[in-house]
MARLUM-96328 format. One record per atom (N, C-alpha, C, O): x, y, z; residue in one letter. Coordinates in steps of 0.001 Angstrom, whole numbers, plus 524288, in hexadecimal, padded with zeros to 5 digits. Each point is the difference from the previous one (the first is absolute). Last residue first. Example, Ala and Ser with C-alpha at 12.3 -4.5 7.8 and 13.67 -1.06 7.14 Angstrom:
2
832327F73681BA8S 80334804A68003CS 7FCFE80442802DAS 801FD80454800A9S 7FF257E5547FF11A 7FC86804A680000A 80384804B080000A 8040C7FFED80299A 
//
This chain:
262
A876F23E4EF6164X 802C87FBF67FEB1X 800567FE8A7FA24X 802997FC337FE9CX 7F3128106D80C39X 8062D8001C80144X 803647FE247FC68X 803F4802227FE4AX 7E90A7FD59804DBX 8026F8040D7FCFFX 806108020F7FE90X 80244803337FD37X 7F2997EE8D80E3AX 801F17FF087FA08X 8019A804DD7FD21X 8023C7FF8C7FBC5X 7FB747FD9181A14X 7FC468031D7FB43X 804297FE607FE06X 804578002280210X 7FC7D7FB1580E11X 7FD2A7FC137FD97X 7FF28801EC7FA19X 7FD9E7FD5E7FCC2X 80B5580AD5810F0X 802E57FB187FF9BX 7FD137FC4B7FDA5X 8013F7FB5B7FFEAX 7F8C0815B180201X 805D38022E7FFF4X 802A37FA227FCB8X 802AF7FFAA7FC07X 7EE3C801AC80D7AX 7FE16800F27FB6DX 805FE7FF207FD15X 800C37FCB77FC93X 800A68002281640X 7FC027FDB47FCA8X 7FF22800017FA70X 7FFCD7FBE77FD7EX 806098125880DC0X 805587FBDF7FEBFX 7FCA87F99F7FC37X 8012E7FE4D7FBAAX 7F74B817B980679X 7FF7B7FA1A800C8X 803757FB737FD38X 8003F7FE3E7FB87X 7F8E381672805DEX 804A57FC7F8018DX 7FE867FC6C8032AX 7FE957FFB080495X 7FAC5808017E955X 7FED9800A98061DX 805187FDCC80217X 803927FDEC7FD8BX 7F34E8095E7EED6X 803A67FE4080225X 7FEDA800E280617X 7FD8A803B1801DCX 7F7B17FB357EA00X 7FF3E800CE8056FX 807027FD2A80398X 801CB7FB917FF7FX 7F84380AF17EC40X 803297FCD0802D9X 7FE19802438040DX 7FF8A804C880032X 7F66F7FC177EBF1X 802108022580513X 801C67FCA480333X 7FE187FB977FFBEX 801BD808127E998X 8012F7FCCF8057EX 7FD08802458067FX 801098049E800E0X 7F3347FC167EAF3X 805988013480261X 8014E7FCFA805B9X 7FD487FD5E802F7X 7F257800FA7EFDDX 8045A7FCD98017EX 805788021D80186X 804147FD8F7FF47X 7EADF80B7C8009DX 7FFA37FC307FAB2X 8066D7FE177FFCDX 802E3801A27FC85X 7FA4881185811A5X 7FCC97FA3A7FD26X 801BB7FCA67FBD3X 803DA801BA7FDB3X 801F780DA6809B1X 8022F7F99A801E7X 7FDB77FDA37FEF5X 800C57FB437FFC8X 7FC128181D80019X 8057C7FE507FF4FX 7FFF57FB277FEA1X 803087FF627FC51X 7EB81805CA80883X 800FA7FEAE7FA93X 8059D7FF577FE2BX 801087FD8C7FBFEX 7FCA98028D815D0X 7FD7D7FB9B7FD1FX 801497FFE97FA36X 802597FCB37FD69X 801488122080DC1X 804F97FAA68009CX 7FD277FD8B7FE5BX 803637FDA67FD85X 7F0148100580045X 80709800BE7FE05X 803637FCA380159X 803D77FFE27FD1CX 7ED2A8007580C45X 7FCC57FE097FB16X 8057E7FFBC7FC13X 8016A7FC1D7FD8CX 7FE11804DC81528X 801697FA427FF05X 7FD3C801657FA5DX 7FDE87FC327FDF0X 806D7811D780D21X 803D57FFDE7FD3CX 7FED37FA6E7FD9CX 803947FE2A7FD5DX 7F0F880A3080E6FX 801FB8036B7FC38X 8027B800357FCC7X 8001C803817FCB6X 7FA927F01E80FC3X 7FDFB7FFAD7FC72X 7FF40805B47FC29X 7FCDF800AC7FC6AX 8126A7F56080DD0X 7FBFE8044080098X 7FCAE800757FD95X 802208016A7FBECX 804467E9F980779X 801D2805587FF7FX 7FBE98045980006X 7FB4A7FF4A800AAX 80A377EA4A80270X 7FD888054A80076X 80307803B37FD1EX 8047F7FFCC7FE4EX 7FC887EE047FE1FX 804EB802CE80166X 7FAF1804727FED0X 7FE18801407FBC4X 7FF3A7ED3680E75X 7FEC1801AF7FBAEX 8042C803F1800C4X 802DF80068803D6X 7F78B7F46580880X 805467FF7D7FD28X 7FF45800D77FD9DX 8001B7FC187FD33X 7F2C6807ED80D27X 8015B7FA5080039X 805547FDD37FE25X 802097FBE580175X 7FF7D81734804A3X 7FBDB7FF4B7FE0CX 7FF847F84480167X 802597FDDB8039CX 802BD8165780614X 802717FAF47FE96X 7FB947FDBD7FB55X 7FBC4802337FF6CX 80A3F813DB8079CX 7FDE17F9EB801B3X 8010D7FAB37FC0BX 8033F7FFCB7FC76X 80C62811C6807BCX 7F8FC7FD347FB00X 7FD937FBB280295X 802587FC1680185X 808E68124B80B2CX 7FE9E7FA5A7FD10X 7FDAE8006D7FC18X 7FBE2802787FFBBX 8039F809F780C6CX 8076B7FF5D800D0X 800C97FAF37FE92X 803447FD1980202X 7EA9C80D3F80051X 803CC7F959803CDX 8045D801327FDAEX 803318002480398X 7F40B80CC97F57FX 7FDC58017180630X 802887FB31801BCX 801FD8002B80460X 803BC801F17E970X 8016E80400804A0X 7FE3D7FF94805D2X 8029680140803DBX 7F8127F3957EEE8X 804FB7FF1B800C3X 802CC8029580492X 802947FE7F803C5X 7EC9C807257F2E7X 7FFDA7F978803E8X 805848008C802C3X 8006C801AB8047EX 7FDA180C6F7EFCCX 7FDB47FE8680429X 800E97FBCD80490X 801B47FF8B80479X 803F57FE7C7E944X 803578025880405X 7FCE48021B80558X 801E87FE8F8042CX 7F7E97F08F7F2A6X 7FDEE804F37FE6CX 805DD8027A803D0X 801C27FDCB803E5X 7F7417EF547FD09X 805968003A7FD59X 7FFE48079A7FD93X 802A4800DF7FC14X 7EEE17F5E180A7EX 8051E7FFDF803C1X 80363800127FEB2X 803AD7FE76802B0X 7EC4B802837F15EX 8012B803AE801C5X 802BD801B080587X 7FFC3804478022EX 801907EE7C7EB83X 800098027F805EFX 7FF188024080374X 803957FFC480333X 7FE6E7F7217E808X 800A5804D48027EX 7FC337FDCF8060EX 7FC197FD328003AX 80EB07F3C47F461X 7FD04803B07FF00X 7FDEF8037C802F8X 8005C7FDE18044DX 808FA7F0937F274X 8021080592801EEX 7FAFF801B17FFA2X 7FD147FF5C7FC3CX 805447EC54809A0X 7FD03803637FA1CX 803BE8056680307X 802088002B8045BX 7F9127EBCE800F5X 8052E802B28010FX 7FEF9802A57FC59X 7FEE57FDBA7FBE9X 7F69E7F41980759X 7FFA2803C57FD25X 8033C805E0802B6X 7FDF9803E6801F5X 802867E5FE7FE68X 80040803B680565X 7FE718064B7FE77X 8011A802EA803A9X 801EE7F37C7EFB5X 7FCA97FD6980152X 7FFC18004C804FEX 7FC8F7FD28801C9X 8113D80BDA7F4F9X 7FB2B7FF3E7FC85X 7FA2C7FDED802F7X 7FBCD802117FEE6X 815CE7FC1480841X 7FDAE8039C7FFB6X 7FBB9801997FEAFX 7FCAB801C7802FAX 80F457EF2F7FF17X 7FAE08004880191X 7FD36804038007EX 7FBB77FFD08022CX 816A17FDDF7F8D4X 7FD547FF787FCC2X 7F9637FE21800A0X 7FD107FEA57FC72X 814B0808B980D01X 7FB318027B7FF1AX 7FDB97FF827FC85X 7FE57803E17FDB1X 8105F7F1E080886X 7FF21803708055FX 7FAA1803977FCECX 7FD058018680374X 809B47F3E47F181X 7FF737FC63802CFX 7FCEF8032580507X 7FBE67FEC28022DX 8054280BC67ECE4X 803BE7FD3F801F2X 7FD557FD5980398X 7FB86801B080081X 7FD7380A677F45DX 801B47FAEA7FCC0X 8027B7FE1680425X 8012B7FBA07FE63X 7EC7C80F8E80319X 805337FDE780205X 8045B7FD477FBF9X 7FE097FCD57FCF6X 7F206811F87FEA1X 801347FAC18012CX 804857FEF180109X 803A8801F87FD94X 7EC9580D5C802C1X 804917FE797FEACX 8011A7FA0D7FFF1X 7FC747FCF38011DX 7F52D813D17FB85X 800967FC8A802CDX 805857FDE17FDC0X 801CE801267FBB1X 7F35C812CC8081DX 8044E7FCAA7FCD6X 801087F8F280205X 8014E7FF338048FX 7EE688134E7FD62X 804477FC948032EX 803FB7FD677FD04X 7FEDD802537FBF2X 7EF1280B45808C2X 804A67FF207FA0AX 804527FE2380415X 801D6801E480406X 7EEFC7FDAF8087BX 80127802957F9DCX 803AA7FDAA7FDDEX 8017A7FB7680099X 7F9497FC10810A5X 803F6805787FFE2X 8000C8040F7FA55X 80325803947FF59X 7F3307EC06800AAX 7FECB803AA80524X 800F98031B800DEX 7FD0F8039D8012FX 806D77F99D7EB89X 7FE3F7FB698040FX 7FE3880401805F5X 7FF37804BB8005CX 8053F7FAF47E79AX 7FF4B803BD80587X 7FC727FB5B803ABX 7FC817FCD37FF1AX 814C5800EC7F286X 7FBAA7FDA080196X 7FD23803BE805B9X 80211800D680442X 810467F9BC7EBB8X 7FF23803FA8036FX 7F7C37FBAE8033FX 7FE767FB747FFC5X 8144A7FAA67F979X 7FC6C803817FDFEX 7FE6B801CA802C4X 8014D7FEA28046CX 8108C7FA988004AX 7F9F87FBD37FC96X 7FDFC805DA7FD9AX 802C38038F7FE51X 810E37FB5E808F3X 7FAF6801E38013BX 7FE927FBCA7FC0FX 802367FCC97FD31X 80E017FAFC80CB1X 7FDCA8045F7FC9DX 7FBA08009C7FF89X 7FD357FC96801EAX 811A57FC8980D15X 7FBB38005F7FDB0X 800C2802C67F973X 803C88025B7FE2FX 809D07F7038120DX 7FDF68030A7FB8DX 7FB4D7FC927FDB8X 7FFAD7FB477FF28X 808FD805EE814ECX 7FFB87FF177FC5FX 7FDC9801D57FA02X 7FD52803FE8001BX 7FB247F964813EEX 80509803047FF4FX 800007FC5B7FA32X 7FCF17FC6F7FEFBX 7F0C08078380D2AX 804307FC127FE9AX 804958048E7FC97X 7FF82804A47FED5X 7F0657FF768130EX 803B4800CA7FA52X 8043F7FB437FF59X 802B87FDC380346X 7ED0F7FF9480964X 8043C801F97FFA7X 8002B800207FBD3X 7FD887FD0D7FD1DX 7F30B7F997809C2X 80130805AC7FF2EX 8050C8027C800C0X 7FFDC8038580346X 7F9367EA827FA7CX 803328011780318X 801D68058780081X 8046B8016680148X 7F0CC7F3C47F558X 7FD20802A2804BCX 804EB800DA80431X 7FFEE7FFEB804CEX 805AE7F5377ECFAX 7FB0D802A57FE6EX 7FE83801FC80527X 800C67FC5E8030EX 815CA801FB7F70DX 7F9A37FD5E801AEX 7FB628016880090X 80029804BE800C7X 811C1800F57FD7EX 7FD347FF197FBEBX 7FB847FDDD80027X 7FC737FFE07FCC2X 80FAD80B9580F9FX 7FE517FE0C7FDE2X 7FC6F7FDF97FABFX 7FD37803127FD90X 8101C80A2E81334X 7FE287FEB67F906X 800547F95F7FF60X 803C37FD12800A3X 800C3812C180F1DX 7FEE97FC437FF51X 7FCF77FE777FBC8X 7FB8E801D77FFF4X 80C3480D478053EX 803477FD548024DX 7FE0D7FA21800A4X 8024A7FCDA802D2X 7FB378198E7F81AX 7FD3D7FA5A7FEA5X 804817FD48800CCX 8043D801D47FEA7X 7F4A6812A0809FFX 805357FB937FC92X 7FE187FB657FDF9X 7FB707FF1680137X 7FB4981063808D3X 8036A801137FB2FX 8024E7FB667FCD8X 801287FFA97FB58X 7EF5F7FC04812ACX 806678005D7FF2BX 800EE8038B7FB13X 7FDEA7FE647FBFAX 7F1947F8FE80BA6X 80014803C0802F0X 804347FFE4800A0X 8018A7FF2280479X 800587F0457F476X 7FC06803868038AX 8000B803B7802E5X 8017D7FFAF8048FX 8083D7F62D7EC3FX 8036A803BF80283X 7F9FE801D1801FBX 7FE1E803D07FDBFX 7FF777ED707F7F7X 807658002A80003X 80142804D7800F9X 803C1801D17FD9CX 7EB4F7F96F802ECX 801D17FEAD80583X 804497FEEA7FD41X 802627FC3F801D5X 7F24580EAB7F2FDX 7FFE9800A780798X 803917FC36802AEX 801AA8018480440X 805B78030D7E7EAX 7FAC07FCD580226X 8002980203805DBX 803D4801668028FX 8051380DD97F2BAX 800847FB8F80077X 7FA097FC2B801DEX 7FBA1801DA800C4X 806C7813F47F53FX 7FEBD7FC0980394X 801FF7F8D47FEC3X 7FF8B7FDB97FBCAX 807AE8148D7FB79X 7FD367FCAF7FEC3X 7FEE27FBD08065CX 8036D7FD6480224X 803C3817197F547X 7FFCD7FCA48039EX 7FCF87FBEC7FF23X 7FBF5801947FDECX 80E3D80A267F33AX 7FB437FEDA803EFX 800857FCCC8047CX 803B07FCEA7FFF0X 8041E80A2D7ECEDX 802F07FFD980303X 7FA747FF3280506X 7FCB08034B7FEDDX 8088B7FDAD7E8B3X 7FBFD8017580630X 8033F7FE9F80459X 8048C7FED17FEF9X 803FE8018C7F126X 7FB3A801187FE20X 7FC5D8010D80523X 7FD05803B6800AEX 817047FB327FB6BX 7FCBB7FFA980318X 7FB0A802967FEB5X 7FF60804C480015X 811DF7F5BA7F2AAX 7FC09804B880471X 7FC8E7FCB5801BEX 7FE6B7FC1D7FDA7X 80D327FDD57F3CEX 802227FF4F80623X 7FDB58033D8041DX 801C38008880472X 7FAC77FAED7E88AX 802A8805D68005FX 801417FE01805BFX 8037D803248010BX 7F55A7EF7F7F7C2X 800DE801807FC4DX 80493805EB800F0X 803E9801447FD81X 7F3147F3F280E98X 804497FF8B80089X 8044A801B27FA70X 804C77FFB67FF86X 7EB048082F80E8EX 7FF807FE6D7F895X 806137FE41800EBX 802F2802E08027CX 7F2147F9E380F7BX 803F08024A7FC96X 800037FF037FB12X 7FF0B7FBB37FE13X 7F73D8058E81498X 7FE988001B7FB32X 80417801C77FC18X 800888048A7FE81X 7FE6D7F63E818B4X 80207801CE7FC80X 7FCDD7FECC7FAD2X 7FD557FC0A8008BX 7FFEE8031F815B7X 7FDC67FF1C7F936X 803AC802C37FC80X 80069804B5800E4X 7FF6A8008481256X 802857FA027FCE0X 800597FBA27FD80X 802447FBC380026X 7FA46819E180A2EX 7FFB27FC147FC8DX 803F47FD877FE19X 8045B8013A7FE62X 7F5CB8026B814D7X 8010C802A47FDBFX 7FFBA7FC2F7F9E7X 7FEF17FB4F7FFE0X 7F9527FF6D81099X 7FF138051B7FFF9X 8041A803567FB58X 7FF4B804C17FFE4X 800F17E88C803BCX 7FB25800827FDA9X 7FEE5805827FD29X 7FE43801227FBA9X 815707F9658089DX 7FCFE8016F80440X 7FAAF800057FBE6X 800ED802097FBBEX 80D647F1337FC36X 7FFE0806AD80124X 7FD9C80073801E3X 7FD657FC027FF5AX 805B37F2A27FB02X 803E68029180432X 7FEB1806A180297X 801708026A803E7X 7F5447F4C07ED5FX 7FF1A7FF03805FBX 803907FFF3802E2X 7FEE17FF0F80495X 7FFF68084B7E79BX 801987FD7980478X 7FE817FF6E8032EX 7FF4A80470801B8X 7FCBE7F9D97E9D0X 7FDF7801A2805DBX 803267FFA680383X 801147FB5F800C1X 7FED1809257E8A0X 8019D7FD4C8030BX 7FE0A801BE80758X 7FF7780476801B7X 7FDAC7FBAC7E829X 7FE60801C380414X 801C37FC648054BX 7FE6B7FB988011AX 805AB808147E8C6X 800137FD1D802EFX 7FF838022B80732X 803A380287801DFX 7F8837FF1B7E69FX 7FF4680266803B8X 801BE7FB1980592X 7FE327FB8C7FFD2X 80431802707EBDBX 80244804F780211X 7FD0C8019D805ABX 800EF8049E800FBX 7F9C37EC347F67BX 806AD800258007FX 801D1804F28001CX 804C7800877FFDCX 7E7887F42E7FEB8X 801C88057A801C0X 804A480144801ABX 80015801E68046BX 7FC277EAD67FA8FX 7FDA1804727FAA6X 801EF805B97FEC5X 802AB801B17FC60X 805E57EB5F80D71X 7FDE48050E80008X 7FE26802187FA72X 801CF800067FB8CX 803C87EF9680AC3X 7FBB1800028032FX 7FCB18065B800C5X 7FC19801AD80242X 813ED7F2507F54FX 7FC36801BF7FBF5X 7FB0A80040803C2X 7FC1A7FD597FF0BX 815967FD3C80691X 7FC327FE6A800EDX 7FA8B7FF347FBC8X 7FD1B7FC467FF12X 8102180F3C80306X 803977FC9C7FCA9X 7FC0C7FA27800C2X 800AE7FC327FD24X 7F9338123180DFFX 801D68034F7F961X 8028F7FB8B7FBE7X 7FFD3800A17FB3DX 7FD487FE60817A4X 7FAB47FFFC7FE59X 8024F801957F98CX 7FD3E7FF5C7FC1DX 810E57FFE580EA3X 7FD4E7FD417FFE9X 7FC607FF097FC7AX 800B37FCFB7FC53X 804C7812C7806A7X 804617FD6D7FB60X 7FEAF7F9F3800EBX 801207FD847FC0AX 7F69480D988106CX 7FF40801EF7F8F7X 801CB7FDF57FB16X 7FEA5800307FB64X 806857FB2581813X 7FAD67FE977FDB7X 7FE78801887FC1AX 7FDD17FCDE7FD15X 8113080A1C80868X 8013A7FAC17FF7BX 7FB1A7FDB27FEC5X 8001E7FD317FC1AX 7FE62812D08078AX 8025E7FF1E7FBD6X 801897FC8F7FDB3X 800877FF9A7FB3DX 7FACF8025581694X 7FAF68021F7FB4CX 801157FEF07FA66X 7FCCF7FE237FCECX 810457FFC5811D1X 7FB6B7FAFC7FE10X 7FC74801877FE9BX 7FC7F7FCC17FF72X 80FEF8112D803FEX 802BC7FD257FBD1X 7FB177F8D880004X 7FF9E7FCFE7FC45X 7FA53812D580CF7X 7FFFD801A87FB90X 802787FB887FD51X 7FDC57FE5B7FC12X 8000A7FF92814D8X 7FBA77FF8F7FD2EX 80069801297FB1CX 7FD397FD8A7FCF0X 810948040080D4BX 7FFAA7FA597FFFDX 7FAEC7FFA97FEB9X 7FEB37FB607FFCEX 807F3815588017FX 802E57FF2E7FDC2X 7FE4C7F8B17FE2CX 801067FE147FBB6X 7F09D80F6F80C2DX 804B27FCBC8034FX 8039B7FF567FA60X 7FD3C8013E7FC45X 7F23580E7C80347X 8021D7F9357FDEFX 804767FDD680174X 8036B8015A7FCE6X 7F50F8109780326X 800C57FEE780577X 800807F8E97FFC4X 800857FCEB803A7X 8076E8124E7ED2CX 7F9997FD8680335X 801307FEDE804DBX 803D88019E80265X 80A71805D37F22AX 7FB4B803137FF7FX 7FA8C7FED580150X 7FBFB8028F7FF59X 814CD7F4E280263X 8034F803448017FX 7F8A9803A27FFB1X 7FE7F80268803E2X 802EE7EBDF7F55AX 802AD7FF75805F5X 7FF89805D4801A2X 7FEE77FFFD804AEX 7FC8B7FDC37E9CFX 7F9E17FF82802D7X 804607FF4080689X 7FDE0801C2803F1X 80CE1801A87EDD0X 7FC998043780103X 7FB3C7FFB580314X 7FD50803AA80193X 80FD37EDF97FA02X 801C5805288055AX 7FC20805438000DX 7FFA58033080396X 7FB397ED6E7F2BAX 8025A7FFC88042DX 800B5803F1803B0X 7FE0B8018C8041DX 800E87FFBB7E952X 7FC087FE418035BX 801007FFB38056FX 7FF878042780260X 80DD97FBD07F38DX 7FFF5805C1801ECX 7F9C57FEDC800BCX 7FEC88030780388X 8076D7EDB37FA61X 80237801FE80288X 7FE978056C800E6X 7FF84801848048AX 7F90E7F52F7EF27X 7FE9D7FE2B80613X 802538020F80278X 7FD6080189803B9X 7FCC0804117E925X 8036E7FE9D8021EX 7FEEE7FF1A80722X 7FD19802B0802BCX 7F80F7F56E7ED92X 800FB8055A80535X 804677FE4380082X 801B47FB8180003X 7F91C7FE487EC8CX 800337FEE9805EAX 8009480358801E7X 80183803D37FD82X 7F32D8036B7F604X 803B67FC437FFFBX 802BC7FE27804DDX 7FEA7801EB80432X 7ED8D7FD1A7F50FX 8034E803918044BX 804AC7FD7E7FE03X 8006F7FB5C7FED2X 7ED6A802027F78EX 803B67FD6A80306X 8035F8040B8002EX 8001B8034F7FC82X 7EC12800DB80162X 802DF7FE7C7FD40X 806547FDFE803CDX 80037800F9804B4X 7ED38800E87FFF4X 802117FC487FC09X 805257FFCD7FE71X 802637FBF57FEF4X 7F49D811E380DA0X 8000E7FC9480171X 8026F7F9E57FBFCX 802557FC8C80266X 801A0819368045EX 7FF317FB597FC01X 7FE607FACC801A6X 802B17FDD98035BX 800AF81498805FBX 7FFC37FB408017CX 7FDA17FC697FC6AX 7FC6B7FD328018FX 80931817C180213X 7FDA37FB967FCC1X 803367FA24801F7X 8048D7FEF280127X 7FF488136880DD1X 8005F7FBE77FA09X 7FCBB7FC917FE47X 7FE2D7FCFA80343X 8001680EF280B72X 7FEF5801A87FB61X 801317FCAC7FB9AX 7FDBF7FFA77FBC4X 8073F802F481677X 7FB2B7FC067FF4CX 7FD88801C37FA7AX 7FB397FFB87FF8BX 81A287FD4680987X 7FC108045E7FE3EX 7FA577FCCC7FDF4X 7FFB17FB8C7FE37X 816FB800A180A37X 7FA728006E80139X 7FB908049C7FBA8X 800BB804B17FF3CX 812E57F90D7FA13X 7FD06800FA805A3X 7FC907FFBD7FF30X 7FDFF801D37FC08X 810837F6667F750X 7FA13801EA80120X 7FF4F8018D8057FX 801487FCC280351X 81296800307F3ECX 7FBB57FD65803E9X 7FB0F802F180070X 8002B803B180314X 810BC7FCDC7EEFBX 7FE24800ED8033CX 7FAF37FE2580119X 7FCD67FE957FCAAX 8186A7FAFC801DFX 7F92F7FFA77FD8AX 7FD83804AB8037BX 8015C8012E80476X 8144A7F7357F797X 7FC808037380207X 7FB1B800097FD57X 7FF848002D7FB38X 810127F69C7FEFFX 80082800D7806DBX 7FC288020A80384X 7FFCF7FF9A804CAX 7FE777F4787E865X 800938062E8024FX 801307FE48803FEX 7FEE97FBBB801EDX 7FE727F6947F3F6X 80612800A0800FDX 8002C805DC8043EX 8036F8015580317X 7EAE87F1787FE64X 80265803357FB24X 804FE801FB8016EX 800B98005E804BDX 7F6C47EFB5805B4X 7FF0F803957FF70X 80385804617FA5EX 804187FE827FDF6X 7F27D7ED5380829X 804B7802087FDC1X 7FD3C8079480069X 7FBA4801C17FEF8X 7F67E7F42380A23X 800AF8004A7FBFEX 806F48023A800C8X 80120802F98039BX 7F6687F2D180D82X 7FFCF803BB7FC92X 803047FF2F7FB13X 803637FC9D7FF97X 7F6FB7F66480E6CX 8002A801187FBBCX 8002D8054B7FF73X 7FB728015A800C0X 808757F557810C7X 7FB52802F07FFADX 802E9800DF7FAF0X 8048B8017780099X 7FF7D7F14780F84X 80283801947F9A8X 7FBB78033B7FE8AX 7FBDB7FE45801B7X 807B67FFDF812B8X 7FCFB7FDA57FC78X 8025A801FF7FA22X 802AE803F67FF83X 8024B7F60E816C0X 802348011B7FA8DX 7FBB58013A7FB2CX 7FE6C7FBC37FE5EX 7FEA5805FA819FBX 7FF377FA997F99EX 803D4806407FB98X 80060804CB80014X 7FD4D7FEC481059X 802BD7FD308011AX 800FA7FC857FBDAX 803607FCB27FF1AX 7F54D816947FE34X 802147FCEB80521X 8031C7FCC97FFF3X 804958015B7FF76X 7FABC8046B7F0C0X 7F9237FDEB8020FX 801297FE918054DX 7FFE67FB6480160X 80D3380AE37EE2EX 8007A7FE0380526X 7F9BB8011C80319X 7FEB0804988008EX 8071E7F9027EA10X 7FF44803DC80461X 7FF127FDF28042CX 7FD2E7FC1D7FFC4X 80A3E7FF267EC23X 800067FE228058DX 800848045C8034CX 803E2802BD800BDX 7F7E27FC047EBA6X 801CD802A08042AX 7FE667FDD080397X 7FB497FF6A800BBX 8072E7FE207E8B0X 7FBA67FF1680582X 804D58019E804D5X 804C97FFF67FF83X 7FE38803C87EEBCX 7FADC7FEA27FEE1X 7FEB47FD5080489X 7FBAE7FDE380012X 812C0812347FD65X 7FD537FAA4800CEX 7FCC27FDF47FF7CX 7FC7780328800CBX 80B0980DCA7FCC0X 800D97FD777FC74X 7FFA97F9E88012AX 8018A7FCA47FCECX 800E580D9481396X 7FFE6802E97FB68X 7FFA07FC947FC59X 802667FC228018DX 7F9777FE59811DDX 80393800AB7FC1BX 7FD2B802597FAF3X 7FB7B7FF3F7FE8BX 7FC2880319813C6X 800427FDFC7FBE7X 803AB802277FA7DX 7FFD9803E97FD35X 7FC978017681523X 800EE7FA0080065X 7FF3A7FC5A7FBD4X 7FFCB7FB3380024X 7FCB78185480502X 7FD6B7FB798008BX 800FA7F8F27FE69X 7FD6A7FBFA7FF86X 80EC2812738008AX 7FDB4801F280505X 7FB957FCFA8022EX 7FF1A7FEF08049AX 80D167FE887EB8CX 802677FF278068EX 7FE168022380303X 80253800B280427X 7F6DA804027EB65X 7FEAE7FB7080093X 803507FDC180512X 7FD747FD0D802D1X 800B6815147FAE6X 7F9FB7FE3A7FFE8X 8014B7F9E6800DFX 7FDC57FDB88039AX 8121980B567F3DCX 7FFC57FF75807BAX 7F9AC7FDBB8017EX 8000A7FC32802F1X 80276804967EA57X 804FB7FD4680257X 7FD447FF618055FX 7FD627FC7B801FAX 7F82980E1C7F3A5X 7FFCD7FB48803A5X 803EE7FC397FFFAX 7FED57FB6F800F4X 7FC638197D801CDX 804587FCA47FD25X 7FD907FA0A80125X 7FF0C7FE7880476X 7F489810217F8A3X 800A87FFD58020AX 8039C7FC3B7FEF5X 7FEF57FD337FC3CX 7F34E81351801C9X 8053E7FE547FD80X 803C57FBAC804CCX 80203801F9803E7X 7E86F804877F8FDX 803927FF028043CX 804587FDBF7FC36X 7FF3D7FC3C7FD1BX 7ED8C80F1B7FE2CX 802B47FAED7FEC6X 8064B80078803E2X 801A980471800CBX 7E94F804267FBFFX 804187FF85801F2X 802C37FC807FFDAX 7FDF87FBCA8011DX 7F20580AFA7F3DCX 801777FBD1803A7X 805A5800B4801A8X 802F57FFC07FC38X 
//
């Protein structure tokens, strides 16, 4: 596995998070938000996991804290994850976690919908070692981006076939229309009708690089989090039985209503 030497003196005046702090005020556009990270260690220097799909992925046993920061800068600099998805993923992890809402504490999967359909923006991370366990494109709902790369509209409501934003965690596994699928549940306000809107992960075959390639899109789903079905049997068993996943969008809405903050 390749590993990245990297100072995080400078790492932390780059992302905006003080050294040896236990919370960081990062600039969110126009809003202020306090985002928890862990005290960091006296070193000047860590080294940073690169991406790789080979690492064990424990599921019981407890992780020591991540470090967030060189987290951070290694998923800003080595995915296609916005800087403002990665630090409220985390902020939801550390949510759901003090919460007692997580089982599975070493794996945390994060979505952006900021990112084009057509490329990937699924993340699968052991936060145990800081690698990238998978990496995929994941389809949004049909009408929070019709016949769109993008998603630009998220709901919670029943038949409202859009994607909701916010953190979830998995349920159990279950073969359904689509096969081997994963079901999830909302905790937050913005996606706790999930469950019962059956908001589930599971394979696709519009979400195939094929597909992708001939539209210059993943198709859409009701708001489920599609995928290839080459890749939905290996991100399931990643995530199953109570790990995090964070769906992030931009939405000033979510932004100004989500408890993860606070």
């Amino acid at each position: 596995m390749k590993r990245l030497l990297i100072n995080l003196t400078a790492v932390s005046s780059l992302i905006a998070l003080p050294l040896g702090s236990a919370f960081a005020d990062t600039d969110m556009d126009t809003d202020t938000i306090a985002l928890p990270v862990p005290i960091l260690s006296t070193y000047s220097h860590a080294f940073i996991p690169v991406a790789s799909s080979d690492d064990p992925a424990p599921v019981n046993s407890s992780p020591e804290t991540p470090n967030y920061l060189a987290l951070t800068y290694n998923l800003t600099h080595n995915t296609n994850l916005s800087l403002k998805a990665i630090q409220m993923a985390l902020a939801g992890y550390e949510w759901a976690l003090k919460n007692n809402k997580v089982e599975n504490k070493n794996i945390l999967t994060i979505v952006d919908f900021t990112v084009s359909s057509a490329k990937d923006r699924l993340y699968v991370i052991n936060l145990q070692s800081g690698c990238v366990l998978m990496s995929l494109p994941v389809s949004h709902g049909k009408n929070s981006g019709v016949n769109s790369p993008w998603a630009t509209k998220f709901s919670n409501k029943a038949n409202s076939l859009q994607s909701s934003l916010g953190v979830f965690v998995t349920q159990s596994t279950y073969f359904g229309q689509h096969g081997f699928s994963l079901r999830i549940k909302g905790l937050e306000d913005s996606n706790n009708q999930a469950f019962s809107r059956s908001v589930v992960v599971h394979a696709a075959n519009y979400v195939t690089p094929d597909f992708i390639k001939r539209f210059g899109r993943a198709g859409t789903s009701w708001g489920c989090f599609a995928v290839d079905p080459n890749e939905s049997k290996n991100l399931i068993n990643y995530i199953k039985g109570g790990s995090v996943l964070y769906a992030y969008g931009n939405s000033p809405q979510y932004l100004s209503t989500t408890k993860i903050l606070g």
